[in-house]
N, CA, C and O atoms as CSV, one atom per row, in Angstrom:
chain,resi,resn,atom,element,x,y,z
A,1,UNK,N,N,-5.891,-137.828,98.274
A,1,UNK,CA,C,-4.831,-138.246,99.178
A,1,UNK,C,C,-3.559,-137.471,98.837
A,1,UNK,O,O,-3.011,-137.285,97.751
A,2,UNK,N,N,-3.290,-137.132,99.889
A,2,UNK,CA,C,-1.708,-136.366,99.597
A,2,UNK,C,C,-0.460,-137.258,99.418
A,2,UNK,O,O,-0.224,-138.285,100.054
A,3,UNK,N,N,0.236,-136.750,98.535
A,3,UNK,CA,C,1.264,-138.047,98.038
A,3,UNK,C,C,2.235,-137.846,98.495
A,3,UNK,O,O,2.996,-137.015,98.001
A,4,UNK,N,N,2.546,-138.553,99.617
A,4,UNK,CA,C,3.673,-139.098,100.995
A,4,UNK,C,C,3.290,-140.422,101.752
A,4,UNK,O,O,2.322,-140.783,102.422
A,5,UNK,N,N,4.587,-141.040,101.312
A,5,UNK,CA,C,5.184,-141.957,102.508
A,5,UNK,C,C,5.132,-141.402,103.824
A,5,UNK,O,O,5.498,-140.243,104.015
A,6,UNK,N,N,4.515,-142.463,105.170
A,6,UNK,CA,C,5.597,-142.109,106.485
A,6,UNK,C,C,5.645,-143.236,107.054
A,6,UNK,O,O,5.966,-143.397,108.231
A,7,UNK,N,N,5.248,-144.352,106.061
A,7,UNK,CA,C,5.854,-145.614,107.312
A,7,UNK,C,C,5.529,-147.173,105.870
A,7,UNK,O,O,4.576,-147.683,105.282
A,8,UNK,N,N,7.071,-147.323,105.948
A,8,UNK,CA,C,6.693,-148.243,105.177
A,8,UNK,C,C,7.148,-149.634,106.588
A,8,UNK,O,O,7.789,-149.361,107.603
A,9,UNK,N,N,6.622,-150.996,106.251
A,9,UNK,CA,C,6.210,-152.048,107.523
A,9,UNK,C,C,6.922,-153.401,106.335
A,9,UNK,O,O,6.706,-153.627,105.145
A,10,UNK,N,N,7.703,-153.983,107.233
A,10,UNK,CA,C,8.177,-155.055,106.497
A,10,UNK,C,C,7.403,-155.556,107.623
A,10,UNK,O,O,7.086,-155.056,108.702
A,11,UNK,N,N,7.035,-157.472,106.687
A,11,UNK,CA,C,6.682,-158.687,107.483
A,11,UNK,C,C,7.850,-159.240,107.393
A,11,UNK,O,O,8.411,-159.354,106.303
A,12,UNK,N,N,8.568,-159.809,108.922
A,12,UNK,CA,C,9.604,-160.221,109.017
A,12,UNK,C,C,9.488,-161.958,109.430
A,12,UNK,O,O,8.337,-162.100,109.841
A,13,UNK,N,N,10.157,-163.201,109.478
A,13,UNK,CA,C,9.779,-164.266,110.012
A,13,UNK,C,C,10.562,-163.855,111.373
A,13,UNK,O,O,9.940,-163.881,112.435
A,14,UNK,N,N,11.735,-163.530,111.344
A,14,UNK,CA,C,12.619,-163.292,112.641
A,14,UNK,C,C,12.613,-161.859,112.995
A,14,UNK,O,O,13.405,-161.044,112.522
A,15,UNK,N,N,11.534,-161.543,113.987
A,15,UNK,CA,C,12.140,-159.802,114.146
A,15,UNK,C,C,13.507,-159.769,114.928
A,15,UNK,O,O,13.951,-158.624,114.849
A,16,UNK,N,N,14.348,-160.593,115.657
A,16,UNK,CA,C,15.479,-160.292,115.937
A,16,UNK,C,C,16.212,-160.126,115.147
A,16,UNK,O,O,16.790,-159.040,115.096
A,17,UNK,N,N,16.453,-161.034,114.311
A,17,UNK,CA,C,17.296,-161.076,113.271
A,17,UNK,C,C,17.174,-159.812,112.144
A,17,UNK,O,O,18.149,-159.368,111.537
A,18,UNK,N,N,15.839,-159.342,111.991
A,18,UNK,CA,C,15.738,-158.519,111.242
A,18,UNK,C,C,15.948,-157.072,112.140
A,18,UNK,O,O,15.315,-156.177,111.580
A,19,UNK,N,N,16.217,-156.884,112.612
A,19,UNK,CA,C,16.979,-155.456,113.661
A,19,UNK,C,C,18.289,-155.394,113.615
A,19,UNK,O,O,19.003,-154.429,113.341
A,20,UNK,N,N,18.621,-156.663,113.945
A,20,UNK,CA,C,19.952,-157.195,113.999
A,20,UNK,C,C,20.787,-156.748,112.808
A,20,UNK,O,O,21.815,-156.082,112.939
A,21,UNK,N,N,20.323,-157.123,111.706
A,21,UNK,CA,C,20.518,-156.518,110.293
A,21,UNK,C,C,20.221,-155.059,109.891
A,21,UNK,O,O,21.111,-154.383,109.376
A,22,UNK,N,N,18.916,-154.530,110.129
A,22,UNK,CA,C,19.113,-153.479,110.007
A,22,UNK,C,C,20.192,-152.935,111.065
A,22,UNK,O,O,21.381,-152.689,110.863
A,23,UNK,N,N,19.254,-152.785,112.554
A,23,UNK,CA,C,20.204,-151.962,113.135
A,23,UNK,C,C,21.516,-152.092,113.409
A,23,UNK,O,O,21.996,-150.988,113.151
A,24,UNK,N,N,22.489,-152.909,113.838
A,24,UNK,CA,C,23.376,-153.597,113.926
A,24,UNK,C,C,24.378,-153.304,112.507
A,24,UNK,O,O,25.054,-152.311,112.238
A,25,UNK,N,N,24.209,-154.380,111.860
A,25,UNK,CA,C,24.170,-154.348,109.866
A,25,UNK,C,C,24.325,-153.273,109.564
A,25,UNK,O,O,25.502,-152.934,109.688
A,26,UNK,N,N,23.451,-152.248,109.077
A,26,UNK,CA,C,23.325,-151.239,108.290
A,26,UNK,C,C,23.149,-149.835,109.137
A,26,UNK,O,O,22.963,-148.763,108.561
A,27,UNK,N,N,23.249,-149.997,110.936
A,27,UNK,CA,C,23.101,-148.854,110.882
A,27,UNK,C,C,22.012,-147.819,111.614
A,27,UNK,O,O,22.105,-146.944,112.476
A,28,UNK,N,N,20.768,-148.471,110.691
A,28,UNK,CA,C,19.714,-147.656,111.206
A,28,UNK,C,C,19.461,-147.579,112.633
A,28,UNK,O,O,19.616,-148.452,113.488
A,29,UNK,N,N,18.962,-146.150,112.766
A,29,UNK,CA,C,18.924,-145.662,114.169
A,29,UNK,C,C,17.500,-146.325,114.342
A,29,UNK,O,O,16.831,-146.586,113.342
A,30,UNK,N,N,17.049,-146.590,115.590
A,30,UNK,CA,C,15.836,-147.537,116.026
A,30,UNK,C,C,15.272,-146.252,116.788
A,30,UNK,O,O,15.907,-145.658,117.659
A,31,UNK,N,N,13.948,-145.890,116.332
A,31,UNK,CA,C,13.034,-144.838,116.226
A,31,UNK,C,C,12.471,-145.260,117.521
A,31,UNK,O,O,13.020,-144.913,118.566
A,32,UNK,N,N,11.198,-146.131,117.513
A,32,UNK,CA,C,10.532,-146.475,118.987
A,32,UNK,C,C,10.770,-148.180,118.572
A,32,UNK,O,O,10.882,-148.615,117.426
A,33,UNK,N,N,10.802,-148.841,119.626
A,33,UNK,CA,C,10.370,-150.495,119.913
A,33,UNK,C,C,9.251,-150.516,120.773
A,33,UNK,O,O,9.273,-150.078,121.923
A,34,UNK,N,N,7.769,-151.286,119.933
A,34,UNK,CA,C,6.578,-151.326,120.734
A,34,UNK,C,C,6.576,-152.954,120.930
A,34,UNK,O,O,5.947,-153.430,119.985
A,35,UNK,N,N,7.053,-153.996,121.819
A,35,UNK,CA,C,6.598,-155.032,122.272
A,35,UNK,C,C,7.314,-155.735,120.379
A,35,UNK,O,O,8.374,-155.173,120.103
A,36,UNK,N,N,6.921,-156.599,119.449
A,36,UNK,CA,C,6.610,-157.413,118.282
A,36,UNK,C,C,7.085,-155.702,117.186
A,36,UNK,O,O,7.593,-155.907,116.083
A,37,UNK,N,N,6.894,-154.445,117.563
A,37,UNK,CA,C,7.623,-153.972,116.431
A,37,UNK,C,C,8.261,-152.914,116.701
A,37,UNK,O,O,7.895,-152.209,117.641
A,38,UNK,N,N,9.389,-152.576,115.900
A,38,UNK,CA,C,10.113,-151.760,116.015
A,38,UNK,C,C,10.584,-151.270,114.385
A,38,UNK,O,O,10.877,-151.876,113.354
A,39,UNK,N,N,10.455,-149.588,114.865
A,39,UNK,CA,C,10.525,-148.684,113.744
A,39,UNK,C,C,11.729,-147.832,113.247
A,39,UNK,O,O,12.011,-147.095,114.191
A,40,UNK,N,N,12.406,-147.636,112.408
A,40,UNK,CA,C,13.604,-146.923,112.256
A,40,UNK,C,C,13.443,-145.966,112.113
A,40,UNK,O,O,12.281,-145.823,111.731
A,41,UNK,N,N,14.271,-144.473,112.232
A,41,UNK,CA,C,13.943,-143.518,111.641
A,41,UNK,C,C,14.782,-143.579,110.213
A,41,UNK,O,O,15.637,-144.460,110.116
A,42,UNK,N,N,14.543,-142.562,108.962
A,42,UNK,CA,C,14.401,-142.638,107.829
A,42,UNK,C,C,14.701,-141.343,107.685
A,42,UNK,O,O,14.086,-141.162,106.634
A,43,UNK,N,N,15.272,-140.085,107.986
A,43,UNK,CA,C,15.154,-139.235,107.087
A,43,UNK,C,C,14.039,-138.785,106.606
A,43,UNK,O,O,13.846,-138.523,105.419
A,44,UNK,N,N,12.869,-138.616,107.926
A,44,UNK,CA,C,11.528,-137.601,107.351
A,44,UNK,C,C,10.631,-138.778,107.469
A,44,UNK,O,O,9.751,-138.429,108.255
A,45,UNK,N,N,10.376,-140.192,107.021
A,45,UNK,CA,C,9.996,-141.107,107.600
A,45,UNK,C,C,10.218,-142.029,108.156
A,45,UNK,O,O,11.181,-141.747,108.869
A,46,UNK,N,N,9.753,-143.702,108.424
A,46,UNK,CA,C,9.864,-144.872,109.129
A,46,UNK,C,C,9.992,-146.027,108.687
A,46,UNK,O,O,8.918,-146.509,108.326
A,47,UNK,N,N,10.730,-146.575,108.583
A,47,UNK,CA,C,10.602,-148.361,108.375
A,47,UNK,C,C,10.601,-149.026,109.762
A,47,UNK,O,O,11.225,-148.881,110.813
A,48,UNK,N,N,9.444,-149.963,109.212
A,48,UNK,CA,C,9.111,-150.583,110.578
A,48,UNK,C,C,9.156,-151.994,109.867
A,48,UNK,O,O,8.834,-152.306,108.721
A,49,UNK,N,N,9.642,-152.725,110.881
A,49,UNK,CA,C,9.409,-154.670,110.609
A,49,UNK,C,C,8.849,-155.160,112.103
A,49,UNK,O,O,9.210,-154.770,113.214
A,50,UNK,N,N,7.522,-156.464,111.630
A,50,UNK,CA,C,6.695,-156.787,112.194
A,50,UNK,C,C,6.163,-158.238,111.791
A,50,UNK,O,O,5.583,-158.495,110.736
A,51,UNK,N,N,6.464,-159.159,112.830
A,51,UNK,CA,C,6.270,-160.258,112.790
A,51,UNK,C,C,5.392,-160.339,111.249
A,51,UNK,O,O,4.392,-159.629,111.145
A,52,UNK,N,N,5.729,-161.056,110.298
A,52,UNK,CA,C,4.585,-161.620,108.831
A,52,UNK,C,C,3.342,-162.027,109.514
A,52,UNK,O,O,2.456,-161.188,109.345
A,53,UNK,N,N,3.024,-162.928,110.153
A,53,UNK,CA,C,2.031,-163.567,110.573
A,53,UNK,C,C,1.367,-162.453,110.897
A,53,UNK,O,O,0.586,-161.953,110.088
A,54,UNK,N,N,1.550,-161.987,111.945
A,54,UNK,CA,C,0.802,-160.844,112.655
A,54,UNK,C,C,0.192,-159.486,111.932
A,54,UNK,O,O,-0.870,-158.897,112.132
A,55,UNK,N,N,1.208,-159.235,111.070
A,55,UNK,CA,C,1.235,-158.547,109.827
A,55,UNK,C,C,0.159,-158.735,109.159
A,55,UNK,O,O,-0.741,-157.931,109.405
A,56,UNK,N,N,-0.120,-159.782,108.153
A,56,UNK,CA,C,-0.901,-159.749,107.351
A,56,UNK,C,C,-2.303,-160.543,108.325
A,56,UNK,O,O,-3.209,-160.833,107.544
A,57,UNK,N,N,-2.530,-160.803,109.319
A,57,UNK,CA,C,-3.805,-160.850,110.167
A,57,UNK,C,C,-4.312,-159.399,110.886
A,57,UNK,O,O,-5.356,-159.277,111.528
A,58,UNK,N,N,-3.351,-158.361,110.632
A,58,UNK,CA,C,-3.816,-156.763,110.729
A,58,UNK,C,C,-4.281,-156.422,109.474
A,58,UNK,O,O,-5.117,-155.581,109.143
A,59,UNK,N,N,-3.605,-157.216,108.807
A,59,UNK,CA,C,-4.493,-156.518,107.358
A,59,UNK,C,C,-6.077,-157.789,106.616
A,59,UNK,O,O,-6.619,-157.941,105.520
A,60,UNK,N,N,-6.229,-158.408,108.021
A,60,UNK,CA,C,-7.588,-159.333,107.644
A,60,UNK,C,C,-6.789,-160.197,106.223
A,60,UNK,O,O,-7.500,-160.222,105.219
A,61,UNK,N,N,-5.898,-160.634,106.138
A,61,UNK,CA,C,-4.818,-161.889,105.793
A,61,UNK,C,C,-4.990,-162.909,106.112
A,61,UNK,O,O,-5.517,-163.026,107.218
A,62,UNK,N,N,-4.693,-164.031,105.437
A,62,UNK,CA,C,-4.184,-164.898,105.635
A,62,UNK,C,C,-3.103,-165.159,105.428
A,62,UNK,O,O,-2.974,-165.378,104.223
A,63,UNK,N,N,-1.640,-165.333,106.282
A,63,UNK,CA,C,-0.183,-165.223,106.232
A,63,UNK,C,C,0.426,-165.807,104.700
A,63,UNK,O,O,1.518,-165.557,104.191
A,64,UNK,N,N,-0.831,-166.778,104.106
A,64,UNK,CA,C,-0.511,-167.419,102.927
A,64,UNK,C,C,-0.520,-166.339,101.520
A,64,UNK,O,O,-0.019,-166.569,100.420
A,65,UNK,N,N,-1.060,-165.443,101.846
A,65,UNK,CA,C,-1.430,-164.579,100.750
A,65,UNK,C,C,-0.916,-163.173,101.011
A,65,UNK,O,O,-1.354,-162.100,100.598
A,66,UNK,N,N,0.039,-163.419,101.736
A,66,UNK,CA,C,1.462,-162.082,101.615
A,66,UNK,C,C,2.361,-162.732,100.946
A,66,UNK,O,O,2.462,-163.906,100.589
A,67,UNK,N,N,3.185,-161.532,100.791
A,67,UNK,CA,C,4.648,-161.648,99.967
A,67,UNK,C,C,5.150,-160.231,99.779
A,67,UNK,O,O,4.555,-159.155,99.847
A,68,UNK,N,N,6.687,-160.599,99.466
A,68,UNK,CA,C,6.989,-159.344,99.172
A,68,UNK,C,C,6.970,-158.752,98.452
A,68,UNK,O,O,7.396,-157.598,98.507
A,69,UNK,N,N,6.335,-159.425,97.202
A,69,UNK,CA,C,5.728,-158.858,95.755
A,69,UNK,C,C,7.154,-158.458,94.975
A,69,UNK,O,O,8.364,-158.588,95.159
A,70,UNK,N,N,6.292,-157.923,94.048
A,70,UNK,CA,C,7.119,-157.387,92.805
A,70,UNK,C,C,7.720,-155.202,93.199
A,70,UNK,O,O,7.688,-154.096,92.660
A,71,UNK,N,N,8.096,-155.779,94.269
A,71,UNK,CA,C,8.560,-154.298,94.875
A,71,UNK,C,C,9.785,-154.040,95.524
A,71,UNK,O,O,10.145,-154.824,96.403
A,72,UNK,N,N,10.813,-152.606,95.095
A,72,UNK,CA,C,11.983,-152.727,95.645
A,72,UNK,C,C,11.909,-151.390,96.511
A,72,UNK,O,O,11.076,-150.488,96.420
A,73,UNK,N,N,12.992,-151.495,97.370
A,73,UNK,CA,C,13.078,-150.278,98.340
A,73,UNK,C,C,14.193,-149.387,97.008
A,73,UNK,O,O,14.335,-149.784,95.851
A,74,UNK,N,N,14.789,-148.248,97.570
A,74,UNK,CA,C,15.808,-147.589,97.046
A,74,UNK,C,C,16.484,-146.567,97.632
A,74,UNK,O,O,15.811,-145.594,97.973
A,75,UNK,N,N,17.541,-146.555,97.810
A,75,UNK,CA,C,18.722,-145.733,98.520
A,75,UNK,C,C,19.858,-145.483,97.232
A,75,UNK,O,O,20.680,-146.204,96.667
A,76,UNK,N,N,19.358,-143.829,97.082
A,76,UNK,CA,C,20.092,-143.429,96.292
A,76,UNK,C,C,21.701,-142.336,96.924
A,76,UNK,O,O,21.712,-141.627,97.930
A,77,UNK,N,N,22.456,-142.477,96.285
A,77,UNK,CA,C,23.254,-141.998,96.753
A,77,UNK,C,C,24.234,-141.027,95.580
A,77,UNK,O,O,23.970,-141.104,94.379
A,78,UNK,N,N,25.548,-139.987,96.173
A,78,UNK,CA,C,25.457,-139.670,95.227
A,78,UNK,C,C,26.949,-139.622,94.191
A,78,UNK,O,O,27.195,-138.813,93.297
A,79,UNK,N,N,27.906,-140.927,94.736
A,79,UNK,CA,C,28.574,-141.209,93.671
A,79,UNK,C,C,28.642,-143.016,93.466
A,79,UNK,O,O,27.987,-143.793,94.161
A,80,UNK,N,N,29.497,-143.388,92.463
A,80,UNK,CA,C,29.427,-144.921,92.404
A,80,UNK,C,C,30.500,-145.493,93.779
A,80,UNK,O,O,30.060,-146.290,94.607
A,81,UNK,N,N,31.636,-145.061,93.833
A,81,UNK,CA,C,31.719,-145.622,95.533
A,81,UNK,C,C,30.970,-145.572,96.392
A,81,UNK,O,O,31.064,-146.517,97.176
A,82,UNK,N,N,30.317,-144.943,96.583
A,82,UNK,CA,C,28.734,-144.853,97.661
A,82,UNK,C,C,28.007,-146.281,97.489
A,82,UNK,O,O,27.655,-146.970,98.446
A,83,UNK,N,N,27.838,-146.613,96.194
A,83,UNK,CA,C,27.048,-147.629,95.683
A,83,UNK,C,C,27.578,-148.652,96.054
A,83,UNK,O,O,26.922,-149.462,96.708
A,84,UNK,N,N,29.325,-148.958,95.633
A,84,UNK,CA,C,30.121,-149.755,96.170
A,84,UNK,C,C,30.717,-150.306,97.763
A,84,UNK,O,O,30.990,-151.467,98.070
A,85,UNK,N,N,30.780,-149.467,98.351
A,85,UNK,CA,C,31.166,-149.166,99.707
A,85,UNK,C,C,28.975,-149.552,100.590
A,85,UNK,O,O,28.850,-149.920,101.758
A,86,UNK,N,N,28.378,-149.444,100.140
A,86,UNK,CA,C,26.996,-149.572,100.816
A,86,UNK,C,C,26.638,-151.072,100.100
A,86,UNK,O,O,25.894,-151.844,100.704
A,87,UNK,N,N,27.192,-151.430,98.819
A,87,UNK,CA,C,26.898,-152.585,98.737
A,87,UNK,C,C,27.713,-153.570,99.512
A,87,UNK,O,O,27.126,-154.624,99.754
A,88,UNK,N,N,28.694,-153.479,99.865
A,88,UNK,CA,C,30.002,-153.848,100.665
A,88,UNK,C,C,29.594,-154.084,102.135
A,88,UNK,O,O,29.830,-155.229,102.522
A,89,UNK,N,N,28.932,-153.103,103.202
A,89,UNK,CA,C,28.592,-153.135,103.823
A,89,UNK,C,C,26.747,-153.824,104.116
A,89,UNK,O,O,26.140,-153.450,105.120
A,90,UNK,N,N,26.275,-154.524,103.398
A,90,UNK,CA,C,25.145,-154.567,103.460
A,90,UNK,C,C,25.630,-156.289,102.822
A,90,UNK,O,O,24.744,-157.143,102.789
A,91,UNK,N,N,26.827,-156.593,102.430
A,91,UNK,CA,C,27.236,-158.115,102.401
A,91,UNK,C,C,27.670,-158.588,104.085
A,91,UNK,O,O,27.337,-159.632,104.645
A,92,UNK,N,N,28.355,-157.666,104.550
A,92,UNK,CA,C,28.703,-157.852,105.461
A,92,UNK,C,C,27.804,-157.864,107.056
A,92,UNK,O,O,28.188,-158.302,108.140
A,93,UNK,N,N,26.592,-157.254,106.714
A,93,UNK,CA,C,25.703,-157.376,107.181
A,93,UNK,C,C,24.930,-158.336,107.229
A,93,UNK,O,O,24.149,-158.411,108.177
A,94,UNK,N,N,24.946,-159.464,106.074
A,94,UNK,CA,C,24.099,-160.556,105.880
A,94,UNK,C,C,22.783,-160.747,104.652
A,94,UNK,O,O,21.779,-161.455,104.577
A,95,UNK,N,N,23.565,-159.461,103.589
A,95,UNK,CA,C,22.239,-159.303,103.046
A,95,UNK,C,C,22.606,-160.340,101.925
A,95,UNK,O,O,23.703,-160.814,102.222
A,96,UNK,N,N,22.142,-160.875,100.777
A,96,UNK,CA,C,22.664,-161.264,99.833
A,96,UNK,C,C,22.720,-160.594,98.472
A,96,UNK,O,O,21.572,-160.508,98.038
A,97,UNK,N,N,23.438,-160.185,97.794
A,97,UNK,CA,C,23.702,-159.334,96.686
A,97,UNK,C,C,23.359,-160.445,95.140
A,97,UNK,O,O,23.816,-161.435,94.569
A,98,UNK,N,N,22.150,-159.350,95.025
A,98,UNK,CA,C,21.741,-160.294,93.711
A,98,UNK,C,C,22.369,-159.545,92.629
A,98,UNK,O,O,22.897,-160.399,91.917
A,99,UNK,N,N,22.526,-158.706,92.273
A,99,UNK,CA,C,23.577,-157.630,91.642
A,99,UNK,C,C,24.323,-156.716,91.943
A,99,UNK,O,O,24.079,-155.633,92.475
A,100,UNK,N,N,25.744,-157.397,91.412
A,100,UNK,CA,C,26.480,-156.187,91.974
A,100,UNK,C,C,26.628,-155.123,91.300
A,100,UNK,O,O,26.221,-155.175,90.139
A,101,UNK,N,N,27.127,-154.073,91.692
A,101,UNK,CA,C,27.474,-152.655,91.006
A,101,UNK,C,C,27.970,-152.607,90.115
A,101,UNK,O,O,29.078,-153.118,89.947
A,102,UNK,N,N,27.063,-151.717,88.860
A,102,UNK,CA,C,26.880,-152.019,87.455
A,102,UNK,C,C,26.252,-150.860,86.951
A,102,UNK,O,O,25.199,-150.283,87.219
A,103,UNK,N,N,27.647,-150.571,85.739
A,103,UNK,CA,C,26.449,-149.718,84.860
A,103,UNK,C,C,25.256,-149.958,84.553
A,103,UNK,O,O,24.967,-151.153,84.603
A,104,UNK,N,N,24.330,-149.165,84.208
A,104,UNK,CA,C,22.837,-149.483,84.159
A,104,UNK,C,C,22.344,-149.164,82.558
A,104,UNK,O,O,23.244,-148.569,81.965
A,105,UNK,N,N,21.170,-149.403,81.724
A,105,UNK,CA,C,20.652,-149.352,80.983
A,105,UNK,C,C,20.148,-147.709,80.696
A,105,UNK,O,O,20.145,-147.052,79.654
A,106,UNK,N,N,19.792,-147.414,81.889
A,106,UNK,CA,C,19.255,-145.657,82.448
A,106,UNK,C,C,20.701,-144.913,82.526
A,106,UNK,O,O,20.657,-143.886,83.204
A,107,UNK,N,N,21.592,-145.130,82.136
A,107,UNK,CA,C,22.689,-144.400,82.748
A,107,UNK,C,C,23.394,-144.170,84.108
A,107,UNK,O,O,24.365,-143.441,84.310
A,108,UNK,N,N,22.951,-144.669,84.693
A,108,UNK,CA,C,22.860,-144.451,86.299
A,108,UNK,C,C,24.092,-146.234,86.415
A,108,UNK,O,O,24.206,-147.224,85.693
A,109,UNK,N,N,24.701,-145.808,87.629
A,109,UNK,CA,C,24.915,-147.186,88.422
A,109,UNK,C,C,24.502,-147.559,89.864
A,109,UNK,O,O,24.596,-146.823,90.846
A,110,UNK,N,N,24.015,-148.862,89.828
A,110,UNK,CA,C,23.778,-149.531,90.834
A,110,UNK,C,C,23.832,-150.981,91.176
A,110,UNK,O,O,24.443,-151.786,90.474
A,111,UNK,N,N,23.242,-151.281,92.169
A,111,UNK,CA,C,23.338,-152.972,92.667
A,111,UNK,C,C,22.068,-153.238,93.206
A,111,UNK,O,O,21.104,-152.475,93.272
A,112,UNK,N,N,22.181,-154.534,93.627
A,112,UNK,CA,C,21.038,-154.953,94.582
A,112,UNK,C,C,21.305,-155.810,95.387
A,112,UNK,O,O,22.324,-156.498,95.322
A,113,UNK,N,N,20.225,-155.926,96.480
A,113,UNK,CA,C,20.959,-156.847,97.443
A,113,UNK,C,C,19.370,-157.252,98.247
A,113,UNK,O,O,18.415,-156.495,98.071
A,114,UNK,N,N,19.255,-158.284,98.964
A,114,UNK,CA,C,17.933,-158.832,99.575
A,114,UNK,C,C,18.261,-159.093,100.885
A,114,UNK,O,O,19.192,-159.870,101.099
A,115,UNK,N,N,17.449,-158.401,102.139
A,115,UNK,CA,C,17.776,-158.601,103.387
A,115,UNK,C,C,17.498,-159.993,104.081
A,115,UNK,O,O,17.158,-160.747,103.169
A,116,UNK,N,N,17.489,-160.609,105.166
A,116,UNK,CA,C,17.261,-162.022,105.386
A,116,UNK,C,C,15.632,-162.623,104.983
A,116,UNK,O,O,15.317,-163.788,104.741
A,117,UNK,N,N,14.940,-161.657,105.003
A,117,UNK,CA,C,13.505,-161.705,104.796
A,117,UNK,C,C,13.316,-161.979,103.492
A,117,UNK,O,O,12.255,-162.550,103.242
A,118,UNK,N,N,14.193,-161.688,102.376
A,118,UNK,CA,C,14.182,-161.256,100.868
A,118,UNK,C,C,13.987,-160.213,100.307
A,118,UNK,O,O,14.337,-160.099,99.132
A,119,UNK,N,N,13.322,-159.068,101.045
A,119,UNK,CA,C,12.663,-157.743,100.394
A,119,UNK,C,C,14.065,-156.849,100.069
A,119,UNK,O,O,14.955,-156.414,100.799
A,120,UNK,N,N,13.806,-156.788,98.546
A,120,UNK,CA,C,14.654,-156.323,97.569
A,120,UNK,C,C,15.153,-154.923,97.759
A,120,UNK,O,O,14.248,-154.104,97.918
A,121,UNK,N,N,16.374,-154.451,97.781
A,121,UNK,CA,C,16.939,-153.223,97.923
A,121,UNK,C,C,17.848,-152.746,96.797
A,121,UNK,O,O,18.746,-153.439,96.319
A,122,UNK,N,N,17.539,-151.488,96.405
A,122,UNK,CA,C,18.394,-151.071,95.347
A,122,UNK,C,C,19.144,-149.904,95.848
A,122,UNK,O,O,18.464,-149.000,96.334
A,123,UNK,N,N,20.163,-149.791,95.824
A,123,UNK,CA,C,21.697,-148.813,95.744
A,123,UNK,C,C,21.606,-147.902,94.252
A,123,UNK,O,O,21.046,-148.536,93.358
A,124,UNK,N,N,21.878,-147.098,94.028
A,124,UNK,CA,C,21.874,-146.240,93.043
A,124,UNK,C,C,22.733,-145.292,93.319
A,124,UNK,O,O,23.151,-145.058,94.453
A,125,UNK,N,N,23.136,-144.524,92.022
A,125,UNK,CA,C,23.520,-143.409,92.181
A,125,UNK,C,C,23.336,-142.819,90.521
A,125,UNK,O,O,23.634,-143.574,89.596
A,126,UNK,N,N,22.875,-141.554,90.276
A,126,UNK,CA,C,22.936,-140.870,88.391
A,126,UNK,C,C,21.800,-140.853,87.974
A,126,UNK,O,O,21.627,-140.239,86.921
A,127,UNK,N,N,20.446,-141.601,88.718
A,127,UNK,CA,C,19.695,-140.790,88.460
A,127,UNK,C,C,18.710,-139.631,88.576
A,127,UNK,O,O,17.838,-139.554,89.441
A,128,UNK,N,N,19.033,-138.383,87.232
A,128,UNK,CA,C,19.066,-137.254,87.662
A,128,UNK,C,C,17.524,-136.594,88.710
A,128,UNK,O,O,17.506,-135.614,89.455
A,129,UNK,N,N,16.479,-137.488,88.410
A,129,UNK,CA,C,15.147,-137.432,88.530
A,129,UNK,C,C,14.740,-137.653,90.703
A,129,UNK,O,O,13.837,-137.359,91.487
A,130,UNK,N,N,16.173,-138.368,90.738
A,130,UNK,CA,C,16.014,-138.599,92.271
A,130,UNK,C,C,17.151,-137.610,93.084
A,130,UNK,O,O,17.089,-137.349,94.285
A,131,UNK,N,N,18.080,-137.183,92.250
A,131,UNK,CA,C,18.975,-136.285,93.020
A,131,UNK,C,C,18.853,-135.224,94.706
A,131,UNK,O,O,19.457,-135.057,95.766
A,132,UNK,N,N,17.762,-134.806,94.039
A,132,UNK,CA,C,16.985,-134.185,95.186
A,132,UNK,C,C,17.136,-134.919,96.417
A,132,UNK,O,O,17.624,-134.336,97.386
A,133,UNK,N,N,16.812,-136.016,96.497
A,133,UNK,CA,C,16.207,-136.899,97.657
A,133,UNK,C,C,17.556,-137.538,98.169
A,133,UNK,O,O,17.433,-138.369,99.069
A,134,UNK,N,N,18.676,-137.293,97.767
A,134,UNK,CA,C,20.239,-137.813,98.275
A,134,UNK,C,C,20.815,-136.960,99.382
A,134,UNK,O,O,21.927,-137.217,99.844
């Protein structure tokens, strides 16, 4: 398998609300809307959110045995106002900030913040290993 992303799929309970937030909120440009989902563009790939229920019964699920697991998104950027100013805007959006902007252990600073759904987002900026991708 060739190692690339091109579509990562949130299960959402509210897809309005969750557009609303992204697109609205944060921004993102809205790629296609098919009926129940709609995809952002990404910079080379897609985030898409899609009813949970429906979601995990495409993946032969039972809605009880999703979650958003032990997994974070990441938007790196490339100074600490970036970090500040995107965590700022992503309160104001409705997200909730489980950490704010903070030196880090890695050297790097960042925050975090959880969209209405909960799925975890990290802000960054310093580390040298992701620079590229800013």
């Amino acid at each position: 398998m060739e190692p690339r992303l091109t579509v990562i799929t949130l299960g959402v309970e509210n897809l309005d609300r969750s557009v609303e937030f992204y697109r609205d909120g944060l921004g993102f440009p809205v790629l296609e809307r098919m009926g129940e989902f709609v995809a952002f563009e990404l910079n080379g790939f897609a985030l898409a959110l899609y009813p949970r229920d429906d979601h995990a019964t495409g993946a032969n699920l039972d809605p009880a045995e999703t979650g958003t697991g032990d997994v974070s998104l990441a938007h790196n950027v490339e100074t600490r106002g970036e970090v500040e100013a995107l965590i700022d805007e992503a309160a104001a959006a409705g997200a909730t900030i489980t950490k704010p902007p903070a030196e880090t252990e890695w050297g790097g600073y960042s925050a975090y913040f959880t969209d209405p759904d909960g799925h975890l987002w990290e802000v960054a900026t310093g580390a040298e290993v992701f620079e590229r991708f800013v």
